[in-house]
N, C-alpha and C positions, 0 to 999 in steps of 0.2 A: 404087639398090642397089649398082651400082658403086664409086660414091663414099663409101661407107657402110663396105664390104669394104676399102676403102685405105685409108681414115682407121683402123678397128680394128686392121688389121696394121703401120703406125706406131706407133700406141699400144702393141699389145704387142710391137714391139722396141724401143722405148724404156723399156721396163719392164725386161726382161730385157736390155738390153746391159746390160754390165760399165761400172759410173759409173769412168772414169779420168780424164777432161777435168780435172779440177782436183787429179787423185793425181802425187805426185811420183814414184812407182811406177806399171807396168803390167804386166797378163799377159803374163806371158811372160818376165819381169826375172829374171838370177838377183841374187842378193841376199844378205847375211851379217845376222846376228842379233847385235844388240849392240843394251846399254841406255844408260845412265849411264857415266859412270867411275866413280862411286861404286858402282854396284851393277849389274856390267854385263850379268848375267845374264836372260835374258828369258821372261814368261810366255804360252802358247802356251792359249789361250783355245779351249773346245768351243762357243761359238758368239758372234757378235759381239756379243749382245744383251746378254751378262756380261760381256764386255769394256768395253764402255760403260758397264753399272751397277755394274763394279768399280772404277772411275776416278773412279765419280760419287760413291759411298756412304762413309760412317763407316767409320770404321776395325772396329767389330763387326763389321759389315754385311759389311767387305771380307773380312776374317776368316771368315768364315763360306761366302764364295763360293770360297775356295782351291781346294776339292775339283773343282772342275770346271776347276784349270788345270795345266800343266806345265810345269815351270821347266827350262828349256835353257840349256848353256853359252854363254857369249858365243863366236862366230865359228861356231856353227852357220848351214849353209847350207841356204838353202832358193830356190823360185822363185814368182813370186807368180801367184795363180790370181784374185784379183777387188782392185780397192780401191772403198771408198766415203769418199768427199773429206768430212773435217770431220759424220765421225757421233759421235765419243767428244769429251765436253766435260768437263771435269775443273777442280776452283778450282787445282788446280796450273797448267795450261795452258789457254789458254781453249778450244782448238777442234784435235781431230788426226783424223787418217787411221784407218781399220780398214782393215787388209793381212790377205786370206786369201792363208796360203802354205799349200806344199806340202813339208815339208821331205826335204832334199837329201842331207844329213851326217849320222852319228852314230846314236847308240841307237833315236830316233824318226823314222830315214830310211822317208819313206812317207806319215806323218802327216798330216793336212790340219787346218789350225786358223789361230787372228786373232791378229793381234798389232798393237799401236800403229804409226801409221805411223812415230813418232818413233825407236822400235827394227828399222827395216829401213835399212840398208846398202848403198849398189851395191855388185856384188861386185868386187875388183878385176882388171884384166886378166892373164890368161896373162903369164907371162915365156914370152919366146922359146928 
């Protein structure tokens, strides 16, 4: 029975830790919010499960998911609360990060939501 009680409390902390081992982020990062150069502005996803199927779908399809996201100024700050390494698979990239942050800066200082690993930023250091 002993053995039984150890192995299930492994199991469910390996379920519930925070997947970072192979995130180029981790809880606790602060972090800056930038896309592309082209369009550097970033969208801030109500759950990672439309982040993934907005990366993955037709342009209808993507079109139609908008309402459940928020587009932030490039250099919004924020600090990361979970990553899961290579969940968002897209024909433009083959395989990225989902970064829950918490953001930091601005309008939606508070907010907790997903973003591309590819649009998280370290932040950079203090000047002295």
């Amino acid at each position: 029975m002993g053995k039984s009680a150890v192995a299930l409390v492994l199991l469910w902390l390996t379920a519930v830790a925070p997947a970072g081992a192979d995130c180029s982020v981790h809880r606790g990062m602060h972090v800056v919010l930038y896309s592309t150069t082209d369009d550097p502005s970033v969208l801030l996803w109500d759950s990672r499960a439309r982040l993934r199927d907005y990366n993955a779908a037709s342009f209808d399809e993507a079109q139609a998911m908008l309402p459940h996201a928020i587009l932030v100024a490039p250099d919004t700050r924020a600090m990361v609360v979970s990553c899961v390494p290579n969940y968002v698979e897209s024909p433009i990239f083959h395989q990225a990060d989902a970064v829950g942050v918490v953001i930091t800066s601005g309008p939606q200082r508070g907010l907790t939501r997903w973003v591309l690993g590819s649009d998280v930023r370290a932040e950079p250091a203090a000047q002295p």
